[in-house]
N, C-alpha and C positions, 0 to 999 in steps of 0.2 A: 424152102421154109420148113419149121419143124414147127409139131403141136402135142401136146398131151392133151387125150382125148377123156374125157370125164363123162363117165355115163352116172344116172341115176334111174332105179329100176324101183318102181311105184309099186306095190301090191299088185294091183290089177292089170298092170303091161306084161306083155311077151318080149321080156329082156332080150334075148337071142336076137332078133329078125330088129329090134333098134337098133340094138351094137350093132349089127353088120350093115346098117343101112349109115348109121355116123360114120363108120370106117370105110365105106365105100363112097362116099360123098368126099372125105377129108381126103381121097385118093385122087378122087377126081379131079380135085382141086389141085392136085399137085405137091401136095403137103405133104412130109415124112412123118407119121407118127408116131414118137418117139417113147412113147405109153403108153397105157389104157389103165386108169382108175375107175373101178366100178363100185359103187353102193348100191343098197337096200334101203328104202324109208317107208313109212306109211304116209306121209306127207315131208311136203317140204320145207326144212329148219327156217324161220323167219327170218334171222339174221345173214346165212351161208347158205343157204340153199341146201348144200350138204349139212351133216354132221359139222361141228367142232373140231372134232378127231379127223376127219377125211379131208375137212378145210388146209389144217396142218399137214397133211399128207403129201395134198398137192400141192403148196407148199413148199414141201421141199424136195418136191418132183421138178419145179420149175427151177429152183436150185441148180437140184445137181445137172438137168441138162441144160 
């Protein structure tokens, strides 16, 4: 199985030590991951959780793999 991995990094979190603990769980599991999409927000978009712009992104991350 393969997965694009999507982080989102809140103000107040220690980005570093989540991405490695997403990417070490998605391993565990067996999964290839075939991305890593990372953002910035101060909260999260009502509609996308992401951004707009990053929504599209992944998008077309699912795309192209």
């Amino acid at each position: 199985e393969q997965a694009i991995l999507v982080h989102v990094n809140f103000a107040d979190e220690d980005s570093r030590e989540d991405l490695a603990e997403l990417e070490l769980l998605v391993s565990s599991a067996g999964v290839n991951a075939v991305d890593v999409l990372t953002t910035s927000r101060g909260a999260p978009h009502p509609k996308y959780f992401v951004g707009s712009g990053k929504a599209e992104e992944i998008a077309a991350a699912v795309k192209a793999h």
